[in-house]
C-alpha positions as CSV (number, residue, x, y, z in Angstrom):
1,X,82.9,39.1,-121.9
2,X,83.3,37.5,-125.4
3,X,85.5,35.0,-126.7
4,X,87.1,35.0,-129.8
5,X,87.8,31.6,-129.8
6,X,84.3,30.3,-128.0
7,X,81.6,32.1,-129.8
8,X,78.7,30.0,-127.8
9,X,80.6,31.5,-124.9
10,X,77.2,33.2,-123.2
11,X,75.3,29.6,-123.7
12,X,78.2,28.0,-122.3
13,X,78.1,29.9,-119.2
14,X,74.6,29.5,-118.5
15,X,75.0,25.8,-118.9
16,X,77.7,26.1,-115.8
17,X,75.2,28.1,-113.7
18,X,72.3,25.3,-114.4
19,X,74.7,22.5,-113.1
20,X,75.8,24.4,-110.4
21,X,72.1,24.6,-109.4
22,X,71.8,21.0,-110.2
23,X,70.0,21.5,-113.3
24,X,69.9,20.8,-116.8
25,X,70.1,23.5,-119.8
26,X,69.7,21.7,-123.0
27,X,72.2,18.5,-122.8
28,X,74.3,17.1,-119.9
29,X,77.5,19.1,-119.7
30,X,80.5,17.6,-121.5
31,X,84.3,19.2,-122.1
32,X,86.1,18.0,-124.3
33,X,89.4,19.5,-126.1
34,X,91.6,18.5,-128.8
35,X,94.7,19.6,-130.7
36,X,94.3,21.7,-134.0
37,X,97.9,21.6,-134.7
38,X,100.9,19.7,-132.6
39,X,102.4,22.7,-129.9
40,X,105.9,24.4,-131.0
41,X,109.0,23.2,-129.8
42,X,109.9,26.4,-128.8
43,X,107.3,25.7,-126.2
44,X,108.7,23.0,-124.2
45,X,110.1,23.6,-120.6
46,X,113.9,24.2,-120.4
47,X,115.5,21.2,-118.7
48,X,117.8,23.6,-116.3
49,X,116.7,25.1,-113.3
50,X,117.5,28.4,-114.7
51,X,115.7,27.9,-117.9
52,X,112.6,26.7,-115.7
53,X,112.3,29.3,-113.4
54,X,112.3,32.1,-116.0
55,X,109.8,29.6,-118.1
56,X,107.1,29.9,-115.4
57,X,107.8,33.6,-114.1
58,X,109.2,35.8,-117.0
59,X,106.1,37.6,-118.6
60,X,107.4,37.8,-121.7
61,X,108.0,33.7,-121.7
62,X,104.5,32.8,-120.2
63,X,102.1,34.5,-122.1
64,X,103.1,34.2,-126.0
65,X,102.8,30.3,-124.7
66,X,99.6,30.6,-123.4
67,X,98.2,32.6,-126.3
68,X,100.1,30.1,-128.5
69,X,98.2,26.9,-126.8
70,X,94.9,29.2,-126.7
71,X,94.8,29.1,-130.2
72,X,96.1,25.1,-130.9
73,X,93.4,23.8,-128.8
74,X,90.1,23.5,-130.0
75,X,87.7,23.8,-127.1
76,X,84.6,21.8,-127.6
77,X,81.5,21.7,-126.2
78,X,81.5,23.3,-122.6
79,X,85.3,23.5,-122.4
80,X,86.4,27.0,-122.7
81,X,90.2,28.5,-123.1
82,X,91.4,29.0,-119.9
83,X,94.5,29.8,-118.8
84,X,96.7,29.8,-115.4
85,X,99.7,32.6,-115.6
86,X,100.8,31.1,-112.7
87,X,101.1,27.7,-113.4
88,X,99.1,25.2,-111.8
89,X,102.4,22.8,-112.5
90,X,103.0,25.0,-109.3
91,X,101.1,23.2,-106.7
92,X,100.3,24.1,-103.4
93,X,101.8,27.3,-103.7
94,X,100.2,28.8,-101.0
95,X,103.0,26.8,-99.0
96,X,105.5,28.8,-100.3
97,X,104.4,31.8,-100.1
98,X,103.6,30.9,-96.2
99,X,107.5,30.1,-95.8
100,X,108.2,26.7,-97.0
101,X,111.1,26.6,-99.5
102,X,110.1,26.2,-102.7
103,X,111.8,25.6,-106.3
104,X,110.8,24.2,-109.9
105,X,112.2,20.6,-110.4
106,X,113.8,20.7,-113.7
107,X,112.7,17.3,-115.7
108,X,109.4,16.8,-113.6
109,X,108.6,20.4,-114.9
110,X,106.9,21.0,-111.4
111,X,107.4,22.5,-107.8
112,X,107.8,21.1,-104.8
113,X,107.7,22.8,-101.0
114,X,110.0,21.6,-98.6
115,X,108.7,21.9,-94.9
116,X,109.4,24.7,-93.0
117,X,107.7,23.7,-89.5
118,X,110.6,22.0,-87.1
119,X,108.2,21.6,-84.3
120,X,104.8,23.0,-82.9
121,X,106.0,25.2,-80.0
122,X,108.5,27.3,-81.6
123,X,106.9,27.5,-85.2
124,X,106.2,31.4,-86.3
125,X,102.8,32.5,-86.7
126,X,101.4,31.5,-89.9
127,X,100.1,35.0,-91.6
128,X,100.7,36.2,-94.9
129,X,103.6,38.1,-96.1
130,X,103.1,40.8,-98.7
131,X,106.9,40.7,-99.7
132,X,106.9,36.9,-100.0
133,X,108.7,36.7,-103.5
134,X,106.1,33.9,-104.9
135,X,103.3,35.8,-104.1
136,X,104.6,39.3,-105.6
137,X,105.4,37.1,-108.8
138,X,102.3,35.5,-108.6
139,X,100.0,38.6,-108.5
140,X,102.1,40.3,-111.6
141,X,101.3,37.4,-113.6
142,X,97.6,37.2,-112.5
143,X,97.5,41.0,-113.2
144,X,99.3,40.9,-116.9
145,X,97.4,37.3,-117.6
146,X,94.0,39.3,-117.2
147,X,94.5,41.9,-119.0
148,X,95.9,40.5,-121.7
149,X,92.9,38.2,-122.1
150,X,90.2,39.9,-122.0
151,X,88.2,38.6,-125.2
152,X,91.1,36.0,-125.6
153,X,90.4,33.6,-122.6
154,X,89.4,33.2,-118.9
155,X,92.1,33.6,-116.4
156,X,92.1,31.0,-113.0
157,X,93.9,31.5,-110.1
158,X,96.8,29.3,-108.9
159,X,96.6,25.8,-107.6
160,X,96.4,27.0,-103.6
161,X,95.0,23.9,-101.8
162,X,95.2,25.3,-99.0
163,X,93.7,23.7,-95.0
164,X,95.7,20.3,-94.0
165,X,97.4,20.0,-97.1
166,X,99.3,23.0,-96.8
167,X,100.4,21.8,-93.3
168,X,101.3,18.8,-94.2
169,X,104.2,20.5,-96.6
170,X,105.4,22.5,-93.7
171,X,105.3,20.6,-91.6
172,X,106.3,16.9,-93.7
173,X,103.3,14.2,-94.5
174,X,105.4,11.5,-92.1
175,X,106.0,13.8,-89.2
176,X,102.4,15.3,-89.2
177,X,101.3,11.5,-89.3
178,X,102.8,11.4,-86.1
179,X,102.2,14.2,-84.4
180,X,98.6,13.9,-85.2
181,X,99.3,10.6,-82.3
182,X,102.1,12.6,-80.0
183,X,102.4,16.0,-80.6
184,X,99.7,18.5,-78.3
185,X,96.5,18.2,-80.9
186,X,95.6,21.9,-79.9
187,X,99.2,23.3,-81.5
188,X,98.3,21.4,-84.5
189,X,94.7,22.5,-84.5
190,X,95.9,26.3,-84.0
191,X,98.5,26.2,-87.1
192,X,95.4,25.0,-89.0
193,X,93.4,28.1,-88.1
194,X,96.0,30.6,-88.7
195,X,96.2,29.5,-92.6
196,X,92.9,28.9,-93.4
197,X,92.8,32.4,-92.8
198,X,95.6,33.2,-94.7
199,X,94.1,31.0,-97.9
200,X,91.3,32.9,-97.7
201,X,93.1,36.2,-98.0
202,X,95.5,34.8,-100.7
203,X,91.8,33.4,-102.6
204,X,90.3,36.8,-102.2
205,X,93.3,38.8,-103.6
206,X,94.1,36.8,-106.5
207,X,90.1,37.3,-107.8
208,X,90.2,40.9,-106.2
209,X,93.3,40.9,-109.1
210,X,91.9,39.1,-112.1
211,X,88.5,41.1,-111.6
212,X,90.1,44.3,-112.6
213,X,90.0,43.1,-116.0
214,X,87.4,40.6,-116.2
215,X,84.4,38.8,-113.9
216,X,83.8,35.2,-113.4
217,X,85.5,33.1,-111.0
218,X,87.4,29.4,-111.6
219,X,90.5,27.6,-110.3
220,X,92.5,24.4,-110.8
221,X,89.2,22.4,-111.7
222,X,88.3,24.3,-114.6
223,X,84.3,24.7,-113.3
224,X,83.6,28.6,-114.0
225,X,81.1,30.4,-112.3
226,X,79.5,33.6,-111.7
227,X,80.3,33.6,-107.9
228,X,82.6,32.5,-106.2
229,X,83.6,29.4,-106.0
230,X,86.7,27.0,-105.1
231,X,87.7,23.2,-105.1
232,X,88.8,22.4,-101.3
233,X,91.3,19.2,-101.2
234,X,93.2,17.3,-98.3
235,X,95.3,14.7,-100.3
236,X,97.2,14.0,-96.7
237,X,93.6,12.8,-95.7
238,X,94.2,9.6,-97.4
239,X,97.0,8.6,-95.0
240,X,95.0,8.7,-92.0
241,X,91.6,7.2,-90.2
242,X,88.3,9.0,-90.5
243,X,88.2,10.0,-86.7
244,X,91.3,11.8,-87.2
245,X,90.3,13.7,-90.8
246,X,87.0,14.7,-88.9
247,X,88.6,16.3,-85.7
248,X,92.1,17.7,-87.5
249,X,90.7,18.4,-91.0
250,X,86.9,19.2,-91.4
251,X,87.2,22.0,-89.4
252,X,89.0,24.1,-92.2
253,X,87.1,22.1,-94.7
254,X,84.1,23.3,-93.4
255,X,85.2,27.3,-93.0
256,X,86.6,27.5,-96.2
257,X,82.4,26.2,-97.4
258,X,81.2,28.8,-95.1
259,X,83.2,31.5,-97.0
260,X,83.4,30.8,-100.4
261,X,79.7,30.6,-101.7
262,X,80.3,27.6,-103.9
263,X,82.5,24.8,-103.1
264,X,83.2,21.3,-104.6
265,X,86.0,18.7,-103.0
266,X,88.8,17.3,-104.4
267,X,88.3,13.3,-103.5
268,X,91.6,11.8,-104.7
269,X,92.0,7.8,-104.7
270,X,90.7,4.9,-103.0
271,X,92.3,6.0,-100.4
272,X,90.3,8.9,-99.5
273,X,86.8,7.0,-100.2
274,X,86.4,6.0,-96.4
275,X,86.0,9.8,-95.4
276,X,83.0,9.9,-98.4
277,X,80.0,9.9,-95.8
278,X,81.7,12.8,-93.5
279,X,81.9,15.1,-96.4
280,X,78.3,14.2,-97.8
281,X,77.5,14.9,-94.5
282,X,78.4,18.6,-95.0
283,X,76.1,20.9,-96.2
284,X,77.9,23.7,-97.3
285,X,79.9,21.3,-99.5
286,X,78.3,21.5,-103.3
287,X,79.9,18.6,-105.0
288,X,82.7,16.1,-105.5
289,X,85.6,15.9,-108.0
290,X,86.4,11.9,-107.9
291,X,89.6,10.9,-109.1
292,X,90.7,7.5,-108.8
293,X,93.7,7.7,-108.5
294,X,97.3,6.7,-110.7
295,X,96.6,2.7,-111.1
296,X,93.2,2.8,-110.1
297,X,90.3,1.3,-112.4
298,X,88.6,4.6,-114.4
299,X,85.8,6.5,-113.2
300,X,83.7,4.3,-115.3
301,X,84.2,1.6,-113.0
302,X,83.2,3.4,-109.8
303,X,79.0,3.8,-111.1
304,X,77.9,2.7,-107.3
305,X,80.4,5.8,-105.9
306,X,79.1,7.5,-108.2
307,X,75.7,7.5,-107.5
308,X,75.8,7.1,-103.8
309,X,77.2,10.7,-104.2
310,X,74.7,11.7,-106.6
311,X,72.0,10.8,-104.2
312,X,73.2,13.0,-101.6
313,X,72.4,15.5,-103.5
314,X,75.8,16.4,-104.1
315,X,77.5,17.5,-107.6
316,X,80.1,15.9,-109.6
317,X,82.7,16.5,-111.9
318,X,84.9,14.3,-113.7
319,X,87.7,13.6,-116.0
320,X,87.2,10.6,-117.9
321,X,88.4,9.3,-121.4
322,X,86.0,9.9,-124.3
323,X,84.6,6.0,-124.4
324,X,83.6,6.2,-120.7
325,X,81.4,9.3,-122.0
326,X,78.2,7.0,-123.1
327,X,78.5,5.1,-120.1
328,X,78.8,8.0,-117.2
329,X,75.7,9.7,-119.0
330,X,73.4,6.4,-119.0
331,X,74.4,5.9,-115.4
332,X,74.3,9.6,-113.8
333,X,72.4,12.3,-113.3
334,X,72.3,14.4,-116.2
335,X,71.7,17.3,-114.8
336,X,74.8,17.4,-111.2
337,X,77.6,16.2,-113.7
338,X,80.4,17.6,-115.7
339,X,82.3,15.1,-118.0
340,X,85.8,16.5,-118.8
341,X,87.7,14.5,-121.3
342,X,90.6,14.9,-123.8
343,X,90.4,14.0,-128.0
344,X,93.2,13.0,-130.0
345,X,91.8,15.1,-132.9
346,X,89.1,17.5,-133.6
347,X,87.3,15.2,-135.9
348,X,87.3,12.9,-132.8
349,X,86.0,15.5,-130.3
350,X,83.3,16.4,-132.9
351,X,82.3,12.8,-132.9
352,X,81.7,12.6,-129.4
353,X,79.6,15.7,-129.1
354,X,77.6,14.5,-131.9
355,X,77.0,10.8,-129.9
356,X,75.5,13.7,-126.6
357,X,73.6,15.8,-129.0
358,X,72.1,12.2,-130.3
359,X,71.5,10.7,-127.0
360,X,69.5,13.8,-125.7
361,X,67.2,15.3,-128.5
């Protein structure tokens, strides 16, 4: 498929598929985007609930917006348009449509899942539900989004997550905490079978949807590929030990590795860097997404992290701002990284790409 707006679209691609294999094209792989023109006000999210919902459900509000901020964003280097119909300002959706109450949050401009779990024994069974009303809404826009963009941009599918953090939001982060200590561990572990199945269904539908129009897969992380591929995240994991993450949580870590051929993992915050060695430890598991974290120091500032995931042969992408560019390449791996970073103008984003062209002819 062509691009309108990315004519080095087919190089582009094969520069994915070499970092995916670990490898080097031409140059070390660097997004960056940048505004051509400021976005309409017309644009802006509606600050009633009302307004919201129809703002990230109505077809005919979400994708003259999208095509709109297709077209204002220049997309430099490896970044290509992509789009979400279903908003990724969604998260975890996968939690509503498993049950949980969910609404938009009018100001924040984002969901939120309330928990739906009351306690282990008397829980229903966690399966999917065709006539869930998120899902329906979510597969229309995924079908309308696809077709609609074929030679315009690449659709993703919705932010799922998915494993223990999608039981953590039915159940609650706090009373999980504890019934990880008090609860019976083999209720808990059996909840977290049932919807790692039921991810996986949801994951293979929505591409099963978006394939009708177009081929390649990507999600939330914005890494495209020409198999399937997904980034796996447990954000509750940095609220408990590593014995606990490794008997509760790798489990569905693991299976969703086994299933989806590609696979990198969402490592959010300090936090999270104690369970570091149990995913390297997993074979299955391509790569890591670092993200320090709201407060943290940049990614810049985490080189020995960095590396020590870098020598376990692991792949990494990361957002960054466009000064810690020279730095992450003279430090990494050229070849297992993805630097994803943000310009306040095209001049500035053509600057930057110029500085890798420079550093690698």
């Amino acid at each position: 498929m062509e691009l309108a707006c990315k004519q080095d679209w087919d190089v582009v691609r094969q520069r994915y598929e070499a970092w995916w294999a670990g490898e080097i094209l031409d140059r070390p792989m660097v997004k960056v985007t940048a505004p051509k023109r400021p976005p309409d006000p017309a644009d802006a999210a509606p600050e009633d609930h009302d307004g919201l919902y129809d703002w990230f459900t109505k077809p005919e509000l979400v994708f003259p917006r999208l095509m709109r901020s297709v077209e204002r964003t220049y997309w430099g280097g490896d970044a290509f348009p992509l789009v979400f119909p279903f908003s990724c300002s969604l998260p975890a959706i996968e939690a509503a449509y498993l049950g949980c109450p969910y609404d938009v949050v009018p100001g924040s401009n984002t969901g939120w899942a309330d928990p739906c779990i009351s306690n282990w024994e008397d829980r229903a069974p966690i399966v999917v539900d065709p006539d869930n009303s998120w899902w329906q809404i979510t597969q229309q826009l995924l079908d309308e989004g696809a077709r609609q963009g074929v030679g315009n941009y690449v659709v993703g599918i919705p932010d799922l997550q998915g494993g223990g953090e999608i039981i953590a939001l039915m159940r609650g982060n706090e009373e999980l905490a504890m019934d990880l200590i008090l609860a019976d561990k083999d209720e808990i572990k059996a909840a977290l079978r049932e919807e790692v199945q039921a991810w996986f269904c949801y994951y293979q539908t929505c591409f099963e949807i978006i394939h009708r129009h177009m081929d390649g897969y990507v999600d939330w992380l914005g890494a495209w590929s020409e198999v399937p591929c997904v980034t796996v995240e447990n954000d509750f994991s940095g609220m408990i030990s590593t014995q606990m993450f490794e008997e509760f949580f790798m489990p569905s870590v693991a299976q969703q590795c086994e299933w989806v051929e590609r696979t990198m993992y969402h490592l959010d915050g300090p936090d999270a860097v104690r369970h570091t060695d149990t995913l390297l430890a997993l074979s299955t598991l391509d790569g890591i997404q670092w993200v320090p974290g709201a407060g943290a120091p940049p990614c810049s500032t985490w080189i020995p992290l960095l590396q020590r995931i870098q020598r376990a042969g692991k792949l990494l992408y990361l957002n960054v701002e466009p000064w810690e560019v020279s730095i992450l390449l003279e430090e990494l791996a050229p070849g297992g990284v993805i630097l994803d970073t943000h310009c306040t103008s095209v001049e500035e984003a053509d600057a930057l790409l110029e500085m890798v062209q420079r550093m690698y002819r």
